[in-house]
C-alpha positions as CSV (number, residue, x, y, z in Angstrom):
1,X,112.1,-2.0,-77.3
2,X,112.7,-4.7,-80.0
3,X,116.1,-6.6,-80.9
4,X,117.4,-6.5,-83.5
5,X,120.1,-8.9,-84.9
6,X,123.8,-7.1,-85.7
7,X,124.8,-8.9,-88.3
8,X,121.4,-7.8,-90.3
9,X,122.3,-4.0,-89.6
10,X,126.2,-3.5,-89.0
11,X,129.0,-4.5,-91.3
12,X,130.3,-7.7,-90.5
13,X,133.9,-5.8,-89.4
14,X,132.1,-4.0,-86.7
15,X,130.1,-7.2,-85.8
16,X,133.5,-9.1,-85.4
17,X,134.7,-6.4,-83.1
18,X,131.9,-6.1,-80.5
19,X,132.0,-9.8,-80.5
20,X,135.6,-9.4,-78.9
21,X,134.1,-7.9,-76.4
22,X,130.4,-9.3,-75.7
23,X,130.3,-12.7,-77.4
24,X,126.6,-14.0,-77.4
25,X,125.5,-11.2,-75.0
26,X,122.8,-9.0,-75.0
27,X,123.7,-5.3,-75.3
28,X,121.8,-1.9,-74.7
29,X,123.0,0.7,-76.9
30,X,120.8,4.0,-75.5
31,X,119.6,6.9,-78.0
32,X,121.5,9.6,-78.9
33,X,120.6,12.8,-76.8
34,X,119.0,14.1,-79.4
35,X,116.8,11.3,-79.9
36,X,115.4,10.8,-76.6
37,X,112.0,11.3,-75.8
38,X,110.6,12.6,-72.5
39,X,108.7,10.5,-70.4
40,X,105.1,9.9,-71.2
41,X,105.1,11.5,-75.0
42,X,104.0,8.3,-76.5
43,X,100.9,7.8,-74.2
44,X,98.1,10.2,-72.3
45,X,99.7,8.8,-68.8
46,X,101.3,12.6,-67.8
47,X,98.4,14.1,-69.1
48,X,95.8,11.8,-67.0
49,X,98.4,12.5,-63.8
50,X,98.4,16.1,-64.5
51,X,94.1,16.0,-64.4
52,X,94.7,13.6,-60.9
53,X,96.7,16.1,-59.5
54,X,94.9,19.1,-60.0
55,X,91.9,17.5,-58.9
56,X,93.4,16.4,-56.0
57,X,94.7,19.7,-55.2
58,X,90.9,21.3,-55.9
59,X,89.6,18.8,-52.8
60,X,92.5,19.6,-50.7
61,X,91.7,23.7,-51.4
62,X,87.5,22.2,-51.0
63,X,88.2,21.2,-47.2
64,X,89.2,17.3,-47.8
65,X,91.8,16.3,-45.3
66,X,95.1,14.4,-46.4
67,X,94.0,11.4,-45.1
68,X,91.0,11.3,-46.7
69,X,92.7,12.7,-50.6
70,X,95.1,9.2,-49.4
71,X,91.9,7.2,-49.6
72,X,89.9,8.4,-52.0
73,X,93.1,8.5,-55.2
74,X,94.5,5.7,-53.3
75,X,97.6,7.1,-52.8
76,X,100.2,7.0,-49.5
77,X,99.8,10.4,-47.5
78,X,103.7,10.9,-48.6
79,X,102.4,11.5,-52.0
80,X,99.1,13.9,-51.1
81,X,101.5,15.5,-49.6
82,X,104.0,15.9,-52.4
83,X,101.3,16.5,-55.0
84,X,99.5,19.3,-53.0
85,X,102.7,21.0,-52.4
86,X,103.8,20.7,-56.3
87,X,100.1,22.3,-57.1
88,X,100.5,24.8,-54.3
89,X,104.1,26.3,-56.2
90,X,102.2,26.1,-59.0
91,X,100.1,29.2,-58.5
């Protein structure tokens, strides 16, 4: 996210009226619905998560214990657990 200065992109009457209520503030003004983007569609993050978990879930179904999946992805046992279940609806 960027900033961008008002009074370069809104007309000075609208600039004059926000200033009423946020004088010298900083402001979020969040997308429009229909302009949000999911998480992760600007990187390869879910994608790489996606390849963790199903590997993961492949040593789980290969014998490895929880404890073990918590040490080798470096992960809490809460989450092997989580992740193995997700996978396990999966199919």
């Amino acid at each position: 996210m960027s900033y961008k200065k008002a009074k370069n992109l809104l007309p000075v009457e609208l600039v004059e009226l926000i200033q009423k209520y946020v004088d010298g503030e900083y402001i979020y003004i969040p997308r429009r619905e229909d302009n949000k983007k999911s998480w992760g569609s600007n990187t390869t993050t879910r994608r790489e998560l996606d390849v963790r978990n199903t590997n993961i879930y492949h040593d789980y179904l290969s014998g490895m214990d929880l404890v073990t999946l918590g040490e080798k992805y470096y992960l809490s046992l809460k989450s092997i657990q989580r992740i193995v279940l997700k996978e396990k609806r999966k199919e």
